[in-house]
C-alpha positions as CSV (number, residue, x, y, z in Angstrom):
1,X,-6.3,12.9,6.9
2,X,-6.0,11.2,3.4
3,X,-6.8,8.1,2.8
4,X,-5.2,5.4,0.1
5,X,-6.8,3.0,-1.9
6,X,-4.9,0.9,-3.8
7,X,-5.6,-2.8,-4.9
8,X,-3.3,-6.2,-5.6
9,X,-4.4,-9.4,-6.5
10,X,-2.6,-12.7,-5.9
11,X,-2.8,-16.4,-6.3
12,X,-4.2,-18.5,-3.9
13,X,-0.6,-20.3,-3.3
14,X,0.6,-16.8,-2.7
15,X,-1.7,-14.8,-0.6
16,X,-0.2,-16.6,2.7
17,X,3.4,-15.4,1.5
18,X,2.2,-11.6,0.6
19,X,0.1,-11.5,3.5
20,X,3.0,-11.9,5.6
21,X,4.8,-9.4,4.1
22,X,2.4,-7.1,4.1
23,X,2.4,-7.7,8.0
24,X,6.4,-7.9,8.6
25,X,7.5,-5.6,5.9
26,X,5.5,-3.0,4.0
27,X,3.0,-1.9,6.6
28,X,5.8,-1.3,9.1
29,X,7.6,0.7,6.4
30,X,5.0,2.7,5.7
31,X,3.9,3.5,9.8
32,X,7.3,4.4,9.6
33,X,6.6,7.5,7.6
34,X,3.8,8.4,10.0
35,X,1.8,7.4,7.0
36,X,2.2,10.8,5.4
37,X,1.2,9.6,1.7
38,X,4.3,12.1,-0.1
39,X,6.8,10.3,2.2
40,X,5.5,6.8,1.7
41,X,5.0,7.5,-2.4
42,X,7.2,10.5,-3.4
43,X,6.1,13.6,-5.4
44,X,4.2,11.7,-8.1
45,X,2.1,10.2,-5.2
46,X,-0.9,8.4,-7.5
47,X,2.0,6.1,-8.8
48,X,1.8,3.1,-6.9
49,X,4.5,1.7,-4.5
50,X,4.9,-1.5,-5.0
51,X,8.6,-3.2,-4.1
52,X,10.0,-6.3,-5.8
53,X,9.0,-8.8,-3.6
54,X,5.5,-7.5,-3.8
55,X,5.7,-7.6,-7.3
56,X,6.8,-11.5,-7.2
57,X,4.1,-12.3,-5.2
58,X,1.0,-10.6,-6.8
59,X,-0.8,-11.7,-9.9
60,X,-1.7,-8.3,-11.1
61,X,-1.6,-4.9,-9.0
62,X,-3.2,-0.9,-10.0
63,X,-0.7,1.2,-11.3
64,X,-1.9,4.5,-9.5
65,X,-3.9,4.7,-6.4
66,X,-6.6,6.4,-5.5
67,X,-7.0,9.0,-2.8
68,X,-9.8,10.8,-0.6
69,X,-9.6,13.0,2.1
70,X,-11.6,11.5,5.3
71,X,-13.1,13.7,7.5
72,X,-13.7,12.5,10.8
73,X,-15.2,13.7,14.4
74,X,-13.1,12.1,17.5
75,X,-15.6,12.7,20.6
């Protein structure tokens, strides 16, 4: 599995706004694409994703994201 690490900063008077739309909108898009990081990002997949009324909402944002493969043991 790979995992995504990307980070966005917002204003306090925002974070209750982009929180929600994290929750109702861009998390749900992305389980959506079974979370495979090509689907969710396209063939440049460091670029980061970030749609427009993310972008109104955040303060400043990474431009690429970083990604690491996790290894983990399911008993």
């Amino acid at each position: 599995m790979i995992g995504r690490i990307w980070h966005g900063w917002t204003s306090l008077e925002n974070a209750d706004a982009y929180e929600e739309l994290l929750k109702s909108e861009i998390f749900v898009g992305i389980a959506e694409r079974k979370f495979a990081v090509r689907a969710f990002a396209g063939q440049d997949y460091e670029v980061a994703v970030v749609p427009p009324k993310a972008r109104a909402l955040l303060a400043r944002f990474d431009a690429r994201s970083q990604h690491y493969e996790i290894k983990a043991e399911i008993k």
